[in-house]
Every structure is written in structure tokens, then in C-alpha cells.
C-alpha beads as a LAMMPS data file, in Angstrom:
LAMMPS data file: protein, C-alpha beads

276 atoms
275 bonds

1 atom types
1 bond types

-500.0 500.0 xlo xhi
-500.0 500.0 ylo yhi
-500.0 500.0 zlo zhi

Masses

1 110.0

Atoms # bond

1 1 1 -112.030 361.589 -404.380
2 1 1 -110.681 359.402 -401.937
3 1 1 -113.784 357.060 -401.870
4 1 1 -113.438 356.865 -405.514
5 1 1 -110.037 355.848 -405.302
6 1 1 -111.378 352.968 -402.875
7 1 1 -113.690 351.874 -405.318
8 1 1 -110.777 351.469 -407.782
9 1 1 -108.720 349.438 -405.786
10 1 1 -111.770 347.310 -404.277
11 1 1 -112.637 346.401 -408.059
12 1 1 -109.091 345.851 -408.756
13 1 1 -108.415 343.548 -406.328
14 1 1 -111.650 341.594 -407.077
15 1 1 -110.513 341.178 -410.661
16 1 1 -107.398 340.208 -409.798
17 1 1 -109.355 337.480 -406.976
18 1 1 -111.388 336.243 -410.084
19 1 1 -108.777 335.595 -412.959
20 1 1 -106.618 333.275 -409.691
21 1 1 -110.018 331.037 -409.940
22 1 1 -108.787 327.915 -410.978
23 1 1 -111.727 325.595 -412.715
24 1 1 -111.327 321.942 -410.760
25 1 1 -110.181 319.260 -413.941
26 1 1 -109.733 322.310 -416.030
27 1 1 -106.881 319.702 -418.150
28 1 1 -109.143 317.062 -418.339
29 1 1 -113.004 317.480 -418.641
30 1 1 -112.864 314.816 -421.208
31 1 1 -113.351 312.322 -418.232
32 1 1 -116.872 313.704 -416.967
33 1 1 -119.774 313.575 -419.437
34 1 1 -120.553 317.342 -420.836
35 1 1 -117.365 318.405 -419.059
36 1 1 -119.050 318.779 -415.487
37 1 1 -117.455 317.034 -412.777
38 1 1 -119.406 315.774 -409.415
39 1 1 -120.428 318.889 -407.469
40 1 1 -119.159 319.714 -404.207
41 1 1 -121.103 317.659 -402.018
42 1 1 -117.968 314.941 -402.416
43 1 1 -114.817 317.833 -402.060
44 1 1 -112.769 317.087 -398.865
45 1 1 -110.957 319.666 -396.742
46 1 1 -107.852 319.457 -398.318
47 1 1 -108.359 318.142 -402.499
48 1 1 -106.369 317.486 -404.846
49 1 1 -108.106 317.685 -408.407
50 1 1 -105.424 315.265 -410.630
51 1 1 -105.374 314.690 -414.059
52 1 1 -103.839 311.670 -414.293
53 1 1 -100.727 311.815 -416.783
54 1 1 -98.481 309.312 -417.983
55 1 1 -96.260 308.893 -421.300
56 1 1 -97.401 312.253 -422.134
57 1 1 -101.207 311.560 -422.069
58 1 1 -104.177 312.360 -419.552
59 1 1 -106.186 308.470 -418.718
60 1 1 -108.535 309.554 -416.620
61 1 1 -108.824 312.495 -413.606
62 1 1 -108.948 311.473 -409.734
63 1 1 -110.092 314.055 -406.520
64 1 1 -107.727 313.174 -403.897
65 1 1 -107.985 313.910 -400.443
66 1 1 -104.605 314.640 -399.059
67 1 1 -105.616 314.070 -395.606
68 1 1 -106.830 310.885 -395.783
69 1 1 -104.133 309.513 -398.218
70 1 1 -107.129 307.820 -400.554
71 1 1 -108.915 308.857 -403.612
72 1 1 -112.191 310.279 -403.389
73 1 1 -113.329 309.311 -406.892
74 1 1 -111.880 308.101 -410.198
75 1 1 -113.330 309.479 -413.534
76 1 1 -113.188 307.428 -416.653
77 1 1 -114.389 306.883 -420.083
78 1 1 -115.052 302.641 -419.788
79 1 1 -113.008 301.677 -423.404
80 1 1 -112.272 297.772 -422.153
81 1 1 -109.356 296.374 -424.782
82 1 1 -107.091 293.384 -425.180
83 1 1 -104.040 294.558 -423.914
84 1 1 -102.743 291.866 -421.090
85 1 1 -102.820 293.538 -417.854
86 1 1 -98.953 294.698 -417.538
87 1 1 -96.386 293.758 -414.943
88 1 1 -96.351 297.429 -413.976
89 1 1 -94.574 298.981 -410.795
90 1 1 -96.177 301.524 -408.356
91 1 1 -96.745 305.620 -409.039
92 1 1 -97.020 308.174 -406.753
93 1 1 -98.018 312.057 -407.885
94 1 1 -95.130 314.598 -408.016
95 1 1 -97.256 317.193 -408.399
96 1 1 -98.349 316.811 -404.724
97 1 1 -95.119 316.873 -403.431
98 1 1 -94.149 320.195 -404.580
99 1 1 -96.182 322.058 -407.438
100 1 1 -92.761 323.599 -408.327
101 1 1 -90.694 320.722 -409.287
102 1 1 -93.019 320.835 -412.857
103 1 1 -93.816 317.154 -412.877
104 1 1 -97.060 316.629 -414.163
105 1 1 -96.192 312.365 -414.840
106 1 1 -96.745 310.190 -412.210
107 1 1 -93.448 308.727 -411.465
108 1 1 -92.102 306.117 -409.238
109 1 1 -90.843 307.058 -405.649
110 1 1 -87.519 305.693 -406.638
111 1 1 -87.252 307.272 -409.518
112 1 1 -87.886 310.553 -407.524
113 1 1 -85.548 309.964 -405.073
114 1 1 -82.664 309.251 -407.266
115 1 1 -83.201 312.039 -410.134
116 1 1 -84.384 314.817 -407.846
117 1 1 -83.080 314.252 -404.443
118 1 1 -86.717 314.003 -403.152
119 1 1 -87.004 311.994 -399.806
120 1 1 -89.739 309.304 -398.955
121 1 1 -90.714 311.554 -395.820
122 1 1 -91.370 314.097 -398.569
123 1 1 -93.605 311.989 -400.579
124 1 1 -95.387 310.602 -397.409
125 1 1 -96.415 314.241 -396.769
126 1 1 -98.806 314.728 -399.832
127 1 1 -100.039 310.743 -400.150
128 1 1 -100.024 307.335 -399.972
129 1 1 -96.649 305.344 -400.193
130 1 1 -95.784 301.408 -401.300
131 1 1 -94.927 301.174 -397.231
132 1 1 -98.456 301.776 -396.616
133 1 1 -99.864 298.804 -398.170
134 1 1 -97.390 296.624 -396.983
135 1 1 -98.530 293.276 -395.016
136 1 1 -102.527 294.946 -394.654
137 1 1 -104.500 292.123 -393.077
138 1 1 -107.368 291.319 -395.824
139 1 1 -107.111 293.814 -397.862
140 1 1 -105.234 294.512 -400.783
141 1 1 -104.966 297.784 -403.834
142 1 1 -108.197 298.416 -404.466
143 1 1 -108.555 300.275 -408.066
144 1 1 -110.614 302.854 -408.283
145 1 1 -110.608 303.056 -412.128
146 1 1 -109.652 299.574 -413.170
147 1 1 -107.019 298.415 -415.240
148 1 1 -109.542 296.074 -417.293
149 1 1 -111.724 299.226 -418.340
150 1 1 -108.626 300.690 -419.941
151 1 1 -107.791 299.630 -423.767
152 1 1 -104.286 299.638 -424.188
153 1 1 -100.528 298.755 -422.024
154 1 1 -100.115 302.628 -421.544
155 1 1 -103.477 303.490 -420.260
156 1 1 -103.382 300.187 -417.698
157 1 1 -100.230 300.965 -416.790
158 1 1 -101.473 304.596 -415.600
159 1 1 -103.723 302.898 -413.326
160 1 1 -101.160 301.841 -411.113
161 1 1 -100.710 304.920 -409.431
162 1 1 -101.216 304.814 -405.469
163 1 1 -103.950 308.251 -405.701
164 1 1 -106.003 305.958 -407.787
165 1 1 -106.032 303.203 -404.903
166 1 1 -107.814 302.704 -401.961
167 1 1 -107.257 299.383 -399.119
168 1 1 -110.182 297.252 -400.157
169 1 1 -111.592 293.975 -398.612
170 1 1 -110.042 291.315 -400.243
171 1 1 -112.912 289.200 -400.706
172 1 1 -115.350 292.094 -402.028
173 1 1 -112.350 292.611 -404.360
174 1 1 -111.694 289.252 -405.610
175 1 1 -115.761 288.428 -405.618
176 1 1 -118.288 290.499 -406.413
177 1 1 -116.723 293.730 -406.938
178 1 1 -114.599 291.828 -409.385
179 1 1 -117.777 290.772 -411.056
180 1 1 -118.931 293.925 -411.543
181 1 1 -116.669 295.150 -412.910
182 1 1 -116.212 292.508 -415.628
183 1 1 -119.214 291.090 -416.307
184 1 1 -122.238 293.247 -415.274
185 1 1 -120.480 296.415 -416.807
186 1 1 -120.467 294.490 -420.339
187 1 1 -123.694 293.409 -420.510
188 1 1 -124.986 296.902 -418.982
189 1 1 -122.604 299.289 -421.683
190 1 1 -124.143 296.800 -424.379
191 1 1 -125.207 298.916 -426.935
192 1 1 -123.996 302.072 -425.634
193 1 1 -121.330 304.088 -428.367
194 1 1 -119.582 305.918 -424.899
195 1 1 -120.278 305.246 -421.024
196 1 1 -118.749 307.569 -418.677
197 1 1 -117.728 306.045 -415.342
198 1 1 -116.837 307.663 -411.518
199 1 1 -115.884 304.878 -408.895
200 1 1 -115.578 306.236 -405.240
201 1 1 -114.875 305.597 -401.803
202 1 1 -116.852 306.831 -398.973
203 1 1 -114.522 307.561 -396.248
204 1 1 -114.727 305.543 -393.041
205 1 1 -113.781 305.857 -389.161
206 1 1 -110.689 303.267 -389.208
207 1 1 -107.386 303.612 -390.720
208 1 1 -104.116 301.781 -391.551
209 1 1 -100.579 301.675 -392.277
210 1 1 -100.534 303.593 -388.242
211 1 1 -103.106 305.791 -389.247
212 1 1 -101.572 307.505 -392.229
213 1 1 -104.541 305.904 -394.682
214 1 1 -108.310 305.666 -394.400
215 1 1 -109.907 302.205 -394.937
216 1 1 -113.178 303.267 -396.413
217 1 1 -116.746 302.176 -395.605
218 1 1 -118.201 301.887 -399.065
219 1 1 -117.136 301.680 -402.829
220 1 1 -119.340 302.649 -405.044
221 1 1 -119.500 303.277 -409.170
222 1 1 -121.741 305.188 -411.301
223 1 1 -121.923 305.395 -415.295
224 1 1 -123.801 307.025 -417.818
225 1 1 -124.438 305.306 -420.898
226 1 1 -124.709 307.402 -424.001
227 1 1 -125.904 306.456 -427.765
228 1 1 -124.959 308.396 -430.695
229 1 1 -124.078 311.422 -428.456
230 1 1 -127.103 311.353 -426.558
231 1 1 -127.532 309.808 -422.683
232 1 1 -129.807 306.708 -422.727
233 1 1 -129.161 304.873 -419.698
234 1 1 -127.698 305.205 -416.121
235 1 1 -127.165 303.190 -413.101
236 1 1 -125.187 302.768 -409.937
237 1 1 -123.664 300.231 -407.633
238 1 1 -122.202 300.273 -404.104
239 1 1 -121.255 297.588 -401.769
240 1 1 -120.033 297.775 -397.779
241 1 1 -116.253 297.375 -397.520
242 1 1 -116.301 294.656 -394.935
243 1 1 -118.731 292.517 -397.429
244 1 1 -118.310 290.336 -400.402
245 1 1 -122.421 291.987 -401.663
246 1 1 -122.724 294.667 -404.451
247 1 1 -126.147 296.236 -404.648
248 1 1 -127.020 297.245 -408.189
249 1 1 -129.177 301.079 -407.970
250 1 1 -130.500 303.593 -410.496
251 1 1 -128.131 306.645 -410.588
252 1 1 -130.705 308.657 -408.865
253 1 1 -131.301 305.776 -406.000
254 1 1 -127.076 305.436 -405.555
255 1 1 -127.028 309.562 -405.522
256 1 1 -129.556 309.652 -402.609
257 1 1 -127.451 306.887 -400.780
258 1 1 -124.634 308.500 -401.233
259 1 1 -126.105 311.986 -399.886
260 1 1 -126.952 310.329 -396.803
261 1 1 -123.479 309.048 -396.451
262 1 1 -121.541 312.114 -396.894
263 1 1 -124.088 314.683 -395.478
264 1 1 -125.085 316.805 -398.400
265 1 1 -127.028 315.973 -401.648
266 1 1 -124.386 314.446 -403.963
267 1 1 -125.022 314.752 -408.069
268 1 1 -122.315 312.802 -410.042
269 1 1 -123.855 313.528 -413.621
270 1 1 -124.974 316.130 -415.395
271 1 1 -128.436 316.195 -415.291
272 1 1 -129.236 315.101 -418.857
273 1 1 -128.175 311.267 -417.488
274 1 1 -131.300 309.400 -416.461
275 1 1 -131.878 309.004 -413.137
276 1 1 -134.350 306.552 -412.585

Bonds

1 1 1 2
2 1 2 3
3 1 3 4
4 1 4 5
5 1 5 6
6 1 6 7
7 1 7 8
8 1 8 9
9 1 9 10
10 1 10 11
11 1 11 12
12 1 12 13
13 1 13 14
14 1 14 15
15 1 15 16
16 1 16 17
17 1 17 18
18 1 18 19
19 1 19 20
20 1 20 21
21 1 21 22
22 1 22 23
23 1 23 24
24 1 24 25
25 1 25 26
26 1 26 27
27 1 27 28
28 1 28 29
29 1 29 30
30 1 30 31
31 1 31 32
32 1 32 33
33 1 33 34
34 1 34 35
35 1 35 36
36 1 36 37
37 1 37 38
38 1 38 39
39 1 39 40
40 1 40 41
41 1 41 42
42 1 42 43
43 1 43 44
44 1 44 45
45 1 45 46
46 1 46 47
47 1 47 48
48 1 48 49
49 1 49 50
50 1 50 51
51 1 51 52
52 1 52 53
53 1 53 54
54 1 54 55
55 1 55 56
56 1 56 57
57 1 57 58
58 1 58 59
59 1 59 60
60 1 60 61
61 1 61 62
62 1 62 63
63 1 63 64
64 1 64 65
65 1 65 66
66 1 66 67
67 1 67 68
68 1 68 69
69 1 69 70
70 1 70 71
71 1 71 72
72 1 72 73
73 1 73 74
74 1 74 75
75 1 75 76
76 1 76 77
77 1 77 78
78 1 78 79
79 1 79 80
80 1 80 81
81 1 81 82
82 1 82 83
83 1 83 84
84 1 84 85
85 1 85 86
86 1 86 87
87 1 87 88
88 1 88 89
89 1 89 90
90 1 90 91
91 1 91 92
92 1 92 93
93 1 93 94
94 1 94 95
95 1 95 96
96 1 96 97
97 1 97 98
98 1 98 99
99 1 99 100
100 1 100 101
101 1 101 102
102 1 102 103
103 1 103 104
104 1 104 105
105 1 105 106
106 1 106 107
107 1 107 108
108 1 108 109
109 1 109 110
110 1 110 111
111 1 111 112
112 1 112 113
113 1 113 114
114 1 114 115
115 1 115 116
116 1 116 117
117 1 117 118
118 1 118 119
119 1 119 120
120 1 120 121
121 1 121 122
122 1 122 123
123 1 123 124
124 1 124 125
125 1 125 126
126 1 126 127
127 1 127 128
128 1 128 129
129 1 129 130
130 1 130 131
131 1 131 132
132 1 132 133
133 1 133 134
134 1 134 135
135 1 135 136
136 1 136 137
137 1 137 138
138 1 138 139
139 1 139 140
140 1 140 141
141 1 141 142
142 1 142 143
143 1 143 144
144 1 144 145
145 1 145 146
146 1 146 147
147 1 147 148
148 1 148 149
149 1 149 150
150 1 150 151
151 1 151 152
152 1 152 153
153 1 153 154
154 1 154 155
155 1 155 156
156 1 156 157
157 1 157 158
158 1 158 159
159 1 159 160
160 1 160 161
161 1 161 162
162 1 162 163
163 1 163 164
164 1 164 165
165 1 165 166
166 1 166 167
167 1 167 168
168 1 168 169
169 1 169 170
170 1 170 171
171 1 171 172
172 1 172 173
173 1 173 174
174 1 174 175
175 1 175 176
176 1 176 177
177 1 177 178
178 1 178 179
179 1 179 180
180 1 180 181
181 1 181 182
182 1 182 183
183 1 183 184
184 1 184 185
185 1 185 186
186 1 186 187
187 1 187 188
188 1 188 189
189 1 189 190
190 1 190 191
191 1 191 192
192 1 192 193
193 1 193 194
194 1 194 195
195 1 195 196
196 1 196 197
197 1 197 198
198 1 198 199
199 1 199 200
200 1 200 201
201 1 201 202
202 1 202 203
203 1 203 204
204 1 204 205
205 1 205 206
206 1 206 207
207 1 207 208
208 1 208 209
209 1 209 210
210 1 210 211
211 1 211 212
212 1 212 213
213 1 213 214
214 1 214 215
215 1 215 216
216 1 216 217
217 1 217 218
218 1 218 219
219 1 219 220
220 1 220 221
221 1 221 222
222 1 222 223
223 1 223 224
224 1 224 225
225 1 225 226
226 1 226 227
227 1 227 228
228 1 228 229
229 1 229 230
230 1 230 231
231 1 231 232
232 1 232 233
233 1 233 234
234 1 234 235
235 1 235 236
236 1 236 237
237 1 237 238
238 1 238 239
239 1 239 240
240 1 240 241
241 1 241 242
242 1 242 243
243 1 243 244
244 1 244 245
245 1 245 246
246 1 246 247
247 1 247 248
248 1 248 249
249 1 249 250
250 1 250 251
251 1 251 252
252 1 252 253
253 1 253 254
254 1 254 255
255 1 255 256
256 1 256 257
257 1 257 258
258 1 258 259
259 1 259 260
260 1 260 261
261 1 261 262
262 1 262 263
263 1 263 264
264 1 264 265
265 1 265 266
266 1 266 267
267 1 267 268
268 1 268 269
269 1 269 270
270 1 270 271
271 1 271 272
272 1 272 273
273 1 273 274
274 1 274 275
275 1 275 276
């Protein structure tokens, strides 16, 4: 009887283990093609998954690691539009902060410091502040999902939050990074009816702003190019983050890379998206 009643709670307490799973970008799989996110190979100790949320609307989803104050990766559907890029302010993430406050916007630091009596030593806790990038020595915001792959003022706007930044070389930013973005993307998503995009940072052995945030090593970018619903194309690119060089790779070629640089094998795509 009294191993019975074991069982009972054992099973109990397992079911009640299971339903407190919580599914990583559960609010947001709209960002990854086929709903699956990178796999675990990427995850930091301490993650944050985010779906980013501003003017009542998700723009894309970021893993952040609290730790190192950066992003890990950006996820994106790449929908370039018109819209002038906007004179926007800085975000941070309330939800960071304090899960209980039940701010899922990103908001400004001032803005939380006025209304709800949050301090900056607070905020500084969770993730990167405005103080942090202050006066860096060649290197500036680095966007992890860019403001010129977004289509309209609200959705560039949203990219302007500080867990969707990492410090970047300056040059590589203002060179060839830039021209990846801008020019190789179009003439690779030619054709294509949705791409799916996830920029990252490999983390690196220096930091900034007295240590607070990592500089990373490498930025990279994958995308998976689909027509009519169905995945036709792939590629990759990554450069070193001391360099003004971007190295162009088939997804399969950048998720090998990329294994070697983090330590386990890294797979950004479902499996569907070509890899050669």
C-alpha cells in the first residue's frame, strides 16, 4: 500500500514537472522557418528567449545571454521596405528586470525609471545599458537584425533595443558587413516569396564598458530562402570582428564553422533548408 502510494505521488509530481516545461519562443515561432528555433548547441548558461514586442506587435525573437550582456542570435523574416530609418531612442527589456512587473514592450530606461520607480542598477542587472556603449574605442551598435531588413517605422524602430545589439568593429560595420547586408542579401533573396534570417555573435575572450559586455569574436548570418512555401536555397556568412572581410558559406559549411567555434554541432534550420 505504501509503495503504491509512492508511485502516486512520484507520477504526480512528474506531471506536475512536465506541464512547468516552457517551449523556448513559444510567442513567436513565426520568426524561425517551420517554427523550430536553433538547437541547443548555441543556449548560454543563463538565456533569455525574447520575443521582441513593441506597439503591441512581436518583430522578430532574440536569445540573450544575461551574463554576457549581448545577444546570442536575432531571428527574422528579411521584408526590406521604404520606411526612412527613424530617429529612434534606445530600449532595454523589462521583462528581464523583473518577470513580475508584466511588461512585455521594450521600453526606454527613462521611461522605467520615472513610471515604475525602477533604478538603472536594476536594469544593469539583467542587460546591457546606453552607459555601456558610451565613448567604445572603434566600435559602435552593432544590429543584430537590421533596421534596413524591416518594412515599416514600427518594426525599425523595434530594432533599437540594446538585447538586439552587440559592440561591433566599426569598420566591418560601416564596410563589408554593411554590404552584406544591403546588397548581397538582395540579389541572394531574388526570387525567393519568404527568406528567414538568424544573425549571431560568437562570444569572445575581451569585454567592455569595465567588463559588464562581451565584445564578440565573430558575426555571422544565415537565411533560408523559400519559394511558394517550399525551401529552395540557403547560405551563410561570417566575418572576424577585428576585420573589415565577410566570407560568403553554404548553410551547411557556416554550421560546421560555427560548431567548431562554440564546441558542439550547431543546426540553425530545420533540416528541409539546403545545406550545400
Amino acid at each position: 500500500m505504501l509503495g503504491l502510494l509512492l508511485l502516486q505521488v512520484l507520477a504526480s509530481c512528474l506531471w506536475l514537472g512536465h506541464s512547468e516545461v516552457v517551449t523556448p519562443f513559444a510567442g513567436c515561432p513565426q520568426f524561425f522557418y517551420a517554427g523550430i528555433p536553433p538547437n541547443d548547441a548555441l543556449n548560454p548558461k543563463n538565456p533569455a528567449w525574447i520575443c521582441q514586442r513593441f506597439r503591441n506587435s512581436y518583430h522578430y525573437a532574440a536569445l540573450y545571454d544575461r551574463d554576457r550582456r549581448i545577444p546570442v542570435y536575432s531571428a527574422y523574416k528579411y521584408q526590406p521596405g521604404d520606411a526612412k530609418r527613424p530617429h529612434s531612442w534606445w530600449f532595454v527589456e523589462p521583462q528581464l528586470i523583473d518577470e513580475n512587473l508584466n511588461l512585455k514592450e521594450m521600453e526606454t530606461e527613462s521611461f522605467l525609471i520615472k513610471q515604475y520607480k525602477i533604478t538603472l542598477q536594476d536594469i544593469k542587472k539583467s542587460q546591457a545599458v546606453l552607459d555601456d556603449y558610451r565613448g567604445l574605442k572603434d566600435l559602435v551598435h552593432g544590429h543584430l537584425t537590421p533596421t534596413g531588413h524591416m518594412d515599416d517605422s514600427v518594426s525599425k524602430m523595434a530594432t533599437f533595443t540594446l538585447t538586439n545589439i552587440v559592440p561591433q568593429d566599426k569598420s566591418l560595420n560601416d564596410g563589408e558587413w554593411r554590404v552584406y547586408e544591403h546588397k548581397t542579401m538582395i540579389k541572394k533573396t531574388k526570387g525567393c516569396t519568404a527568406t528567414y534570417v538568424i544573425t549571431g555573435a560568437v562570444p569572445g575572450n575581451t569585454y567592455v564598458s569595465e567588463g559588464r559586455v562581451n565584445r564578440p569574436s565573430h558575426i555571422w548570418s544565415a537565411a533560408c530562402c523559400l519559394v511558394d512555401e517550399v525551401p529552395k536555397d540557403a547560405w551563410g556568412a561570417i566575418a572576424e570582428n577585428d576585420k573589415n572581410k565577410v566570407e560568403e558559406l553554404s548553410l551547411g559549411e557556416l554550421e560546421k564553422r560555427l560548431t567548431d567555434l562554440y564546441g558542439g554541432t550547431v543546426t540553425l534550420f530545420n533540416n528541409a533548408c539546403p545545406r550545400k
